[in-house]
C-alpha positions as CSV (number, residue, x, y, z in Angstrom):
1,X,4.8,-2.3,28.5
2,X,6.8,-4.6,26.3
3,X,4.3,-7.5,26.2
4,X,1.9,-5.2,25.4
5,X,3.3,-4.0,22.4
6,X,4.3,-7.7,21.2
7,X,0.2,-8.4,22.1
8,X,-0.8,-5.1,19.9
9,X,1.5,-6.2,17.1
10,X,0.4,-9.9,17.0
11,X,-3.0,-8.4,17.1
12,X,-2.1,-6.7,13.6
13,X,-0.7,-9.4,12.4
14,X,-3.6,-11.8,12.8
15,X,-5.8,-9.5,11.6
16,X,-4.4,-8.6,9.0
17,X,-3.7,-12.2,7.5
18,X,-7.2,-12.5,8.0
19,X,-8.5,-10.4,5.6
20,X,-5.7,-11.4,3.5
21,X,-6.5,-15.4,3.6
22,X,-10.6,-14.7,4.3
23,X,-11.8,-14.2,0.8
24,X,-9.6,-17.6,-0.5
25,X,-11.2,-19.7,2.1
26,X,-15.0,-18.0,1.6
27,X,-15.1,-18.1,-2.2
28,X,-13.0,-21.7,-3.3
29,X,-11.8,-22.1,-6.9
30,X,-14.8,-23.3,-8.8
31,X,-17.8,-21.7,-6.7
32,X,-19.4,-18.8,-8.4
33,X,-19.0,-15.4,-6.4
34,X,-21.8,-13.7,-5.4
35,X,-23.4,-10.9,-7.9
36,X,-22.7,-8.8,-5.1
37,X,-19.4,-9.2,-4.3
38,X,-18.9,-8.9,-7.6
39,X,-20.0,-5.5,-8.2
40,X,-18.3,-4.2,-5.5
41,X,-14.9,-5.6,-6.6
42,X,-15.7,-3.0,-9.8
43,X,-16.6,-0.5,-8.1
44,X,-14.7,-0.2,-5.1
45,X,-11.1,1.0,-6.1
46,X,-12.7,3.5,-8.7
47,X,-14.6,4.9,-5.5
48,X,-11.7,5.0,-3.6
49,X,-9.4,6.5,-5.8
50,X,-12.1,9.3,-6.5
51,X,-12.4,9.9,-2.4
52,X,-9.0,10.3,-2.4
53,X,-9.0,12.8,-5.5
54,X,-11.8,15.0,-3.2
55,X,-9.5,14.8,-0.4
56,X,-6.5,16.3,-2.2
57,X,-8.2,19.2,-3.6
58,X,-10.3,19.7,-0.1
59,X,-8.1,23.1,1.0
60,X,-7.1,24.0,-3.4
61,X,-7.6,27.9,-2.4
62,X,-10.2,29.1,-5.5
63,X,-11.0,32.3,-4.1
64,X,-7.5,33.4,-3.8
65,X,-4.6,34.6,-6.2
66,X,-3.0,31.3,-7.5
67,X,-6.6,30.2,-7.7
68,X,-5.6,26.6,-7.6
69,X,-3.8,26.8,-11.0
70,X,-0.8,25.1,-9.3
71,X,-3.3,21.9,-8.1
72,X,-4.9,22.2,-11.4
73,X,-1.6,22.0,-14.3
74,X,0.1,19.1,-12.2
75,X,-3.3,17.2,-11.9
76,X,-3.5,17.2,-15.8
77,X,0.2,16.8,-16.3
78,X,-0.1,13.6,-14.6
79,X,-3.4,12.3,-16.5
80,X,-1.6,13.0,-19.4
81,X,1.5,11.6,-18.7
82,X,-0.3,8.3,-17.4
83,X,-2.1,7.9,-20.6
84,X,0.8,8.4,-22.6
85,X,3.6,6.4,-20.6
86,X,0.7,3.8,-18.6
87,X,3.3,4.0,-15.6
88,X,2.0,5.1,-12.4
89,X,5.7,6.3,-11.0
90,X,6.7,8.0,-13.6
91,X,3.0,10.3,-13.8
92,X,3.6,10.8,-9.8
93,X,6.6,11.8,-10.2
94,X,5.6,14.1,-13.0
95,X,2.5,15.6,-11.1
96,X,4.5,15.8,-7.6
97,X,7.5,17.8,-9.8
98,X,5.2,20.2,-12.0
99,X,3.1,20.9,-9.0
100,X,6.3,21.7,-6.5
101,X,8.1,23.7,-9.2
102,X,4.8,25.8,-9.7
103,X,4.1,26.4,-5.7
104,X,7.6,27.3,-5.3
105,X,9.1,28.8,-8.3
106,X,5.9,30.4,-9.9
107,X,3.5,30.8,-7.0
């Protein structure tokens, strides 16, 4: 049992360095990185962020009471917060506050 956890482990561990050390030994300083992986260095964490969006306001109830008012107020608290203070803790924090207080105080 044990060497099999140490095998699963090292496992993760190679991999991961892998994909870690991968792109510096593919693309050298100096070669010119292909128009494609290019555009998806742009694109991909914009994509990904948005997936994750979708998948926080999968179950946001909009045909009951509340009608995700709650989801809603804390979401633009922390847009606004980000643009005003540019820190990403501080508009988490803000969003995960507002949006706690409203659920249970409020709601």
């Amino acid at each position: 049992m044990t060497s099999q956890q140490i095998l699963t482990i090292l496992m993760c561990a190679i991999g991961t360095m892998a994909m870690r050390f991968l792109p510096f030994l593919i693309f050298r300083e100096g070669t010119k990185v292909p128009p494609l992986i290019d555009y998806l260095g742009r694109v991909l964490a914009p994509a990904v962020f948005m997936m994750l969006v979708v998948y926080c306001f999968r179950n946001t109830p909009a045909t009951t009471t509340s009608y995700g008012i709650a989801e809603i107020a804390a979401t633009l608290a922390l847009i606004l917060v980000h643009l005003w203070k540019r820190n990403t803790l501080i508009s988490i924090a803000v969003g995960t506050l507002l949006y706690m207080f409203l659920v249970q105080v409020v709601f």
